[in-house]
N, C-alpha and C positions, 0 to 999 in steps of 0.2 A: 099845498097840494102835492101830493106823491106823485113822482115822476116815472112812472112805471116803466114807458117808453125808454127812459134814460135808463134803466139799468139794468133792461134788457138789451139795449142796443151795444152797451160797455161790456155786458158780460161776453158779446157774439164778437167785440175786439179786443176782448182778454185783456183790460184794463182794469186791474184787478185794483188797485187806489181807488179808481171811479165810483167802481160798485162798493167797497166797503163806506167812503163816504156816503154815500145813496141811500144805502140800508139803513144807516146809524140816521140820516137824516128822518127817512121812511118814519120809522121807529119812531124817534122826539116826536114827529108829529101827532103820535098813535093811529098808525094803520095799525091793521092785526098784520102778524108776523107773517101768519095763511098766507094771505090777500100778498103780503109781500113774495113771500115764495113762488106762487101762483103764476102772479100777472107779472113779475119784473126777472125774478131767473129761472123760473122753467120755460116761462116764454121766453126767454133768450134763446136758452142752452135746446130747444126745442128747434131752435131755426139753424143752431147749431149741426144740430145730428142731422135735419135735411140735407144740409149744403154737404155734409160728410156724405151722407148716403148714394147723392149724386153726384160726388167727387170733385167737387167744387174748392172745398179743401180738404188738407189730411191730418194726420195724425198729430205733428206738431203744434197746429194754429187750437184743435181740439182739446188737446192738453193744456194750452193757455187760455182757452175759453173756460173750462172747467176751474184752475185755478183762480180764474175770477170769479164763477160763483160760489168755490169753496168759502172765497173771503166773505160774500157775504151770507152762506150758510152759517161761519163763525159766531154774529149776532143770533141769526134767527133758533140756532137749536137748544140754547140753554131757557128759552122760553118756553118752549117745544115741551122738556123735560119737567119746568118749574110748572107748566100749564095740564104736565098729564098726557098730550096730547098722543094718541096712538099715531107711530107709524103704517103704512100702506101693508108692510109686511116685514120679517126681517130675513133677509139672505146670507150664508156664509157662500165666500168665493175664497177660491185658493187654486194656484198654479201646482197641475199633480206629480207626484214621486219623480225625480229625475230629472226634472226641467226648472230652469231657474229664470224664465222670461216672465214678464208681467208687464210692459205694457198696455197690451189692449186689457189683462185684466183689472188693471189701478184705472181704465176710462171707462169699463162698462161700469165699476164700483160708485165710480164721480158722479157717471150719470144715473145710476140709482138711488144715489141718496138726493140726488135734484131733484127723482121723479116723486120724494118720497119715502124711499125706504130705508131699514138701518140695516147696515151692512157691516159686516163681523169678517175683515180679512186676515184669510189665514199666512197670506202671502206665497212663500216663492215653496219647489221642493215639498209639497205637502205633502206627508206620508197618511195611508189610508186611515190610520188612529189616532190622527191627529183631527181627522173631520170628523170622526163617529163621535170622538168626545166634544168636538164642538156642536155636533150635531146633540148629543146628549144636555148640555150646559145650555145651550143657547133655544132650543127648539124650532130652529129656522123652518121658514116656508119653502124656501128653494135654498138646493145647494148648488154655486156653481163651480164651474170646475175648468182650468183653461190647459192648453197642450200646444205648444210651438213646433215642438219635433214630432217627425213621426214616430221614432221611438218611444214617444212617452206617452202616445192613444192609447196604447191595450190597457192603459193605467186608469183608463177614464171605465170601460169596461171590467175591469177588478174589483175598482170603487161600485159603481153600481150595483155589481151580481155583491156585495157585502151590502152595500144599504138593503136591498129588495131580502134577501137573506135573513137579517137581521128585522123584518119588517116595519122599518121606519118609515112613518108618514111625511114622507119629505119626497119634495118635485125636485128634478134635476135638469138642472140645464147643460152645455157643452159648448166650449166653442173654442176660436184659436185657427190660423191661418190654415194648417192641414186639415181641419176639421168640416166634415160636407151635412150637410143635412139626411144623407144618405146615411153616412155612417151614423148622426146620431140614432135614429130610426133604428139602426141594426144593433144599437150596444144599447137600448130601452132606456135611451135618455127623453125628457118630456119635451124637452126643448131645445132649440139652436137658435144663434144669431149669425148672419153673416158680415154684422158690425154692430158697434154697442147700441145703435138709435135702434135698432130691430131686437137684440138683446131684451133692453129694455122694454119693448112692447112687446112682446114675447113672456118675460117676468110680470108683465100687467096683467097681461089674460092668463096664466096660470093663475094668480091670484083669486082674479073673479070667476074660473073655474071651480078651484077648494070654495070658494065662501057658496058659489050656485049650487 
């Protein structure tokens, strides 16, 4: 019997062994990979982003949570692919022109592809043509886009007024420690998180927005 319990309880203490053995056990047993994803690391990494969101823990312990269900993401996505299965949606994220920070955007990434989706990062430094072509190549649902310094916001507003410009059917989201919901509102972005668990449910309801 699949220990669901178990490897969502290893993924929330980033016991990243644990869960890779759990999964591979999962699996032999024949659970579906779903049912695996589902009930044993999204339910983790879910209890994860509460306890983030209330402050309970931070950033470090969340980045080791994540790396645990990366490991067992490793199993479940080549199924994923061999089985067809569509993702939730797909996102490109990228840290814009001039800034070279990315941690909170490598755990909003983590935690979308736990909730679900495929995520195309563009990394650090992203120059505005470097997202229009992946915006081109890839046809993301949302593009997000992250800012550390204040100097590097008006970059988030550049980027925009070229997508909307350009009229690409693509949601944008924003975010990043200077970055307020205020300002996304003002520079017509669709969306903010004030951390990656709201991010992410944030990327949820934009999704069932386009599809309603």
């Amino acid at each position: 019997m699949t220990d669901f319990d178990g490897i969502a309880r290893n993924v929330i203490d980033g016991k990243h062994l644990e869960v890779d053995r759990l999964v591979k056990e999962a699996l032999a047993e024949g659970t579906e990979a779903t049912t695996v994803l589902e009930k044993g690391l999204i339910a983790g990494m879910r209890v994860v982003g509460e306890r983030f969101a209330r402050n309970e823990i931070f950033v470090p312990e969340v980045l080791v949570s994540a790396r645990a269900m990366k490991a067992g993401l490793a199993h479940l996505e080549p199924i994923f692919s061999e089985c067809g299965i569509e993702p939730v949606a797909r996102v490109v994220l990228g840290t814009v022109k001039g800034d070279i920070h990315d941690i909170g955007k490598n755990l909003v990434g983590m935690m979308l592809r736990g909730a679900g989706f495929e995520v195309i990062d563009l990394g650090v430094n992203t120059k505005l043509e470097a997202f229009l072509e992946a915006i081109h190549a890839h046809r993301p649902a949302i593009v997000g886009m992250s800012a550390l310094l204040t100097t590097t916001m008006g970059q988030m507003k550049v980027n925009i007024d070229a997508f909307r410009a350009a009229r690409l059917d693509v949601k944008v989201m924003v975010g990043g420690a200077p970055v307020s919901e205020e300002y996304a509102r003002k520079i017509g972005a669709d969306g903010w998180g004030k951390n990656a668990p709201e991010a992410v449910e944030r990327a949820l309801a934009l999704v069932r927005e386009r599809a309603g």
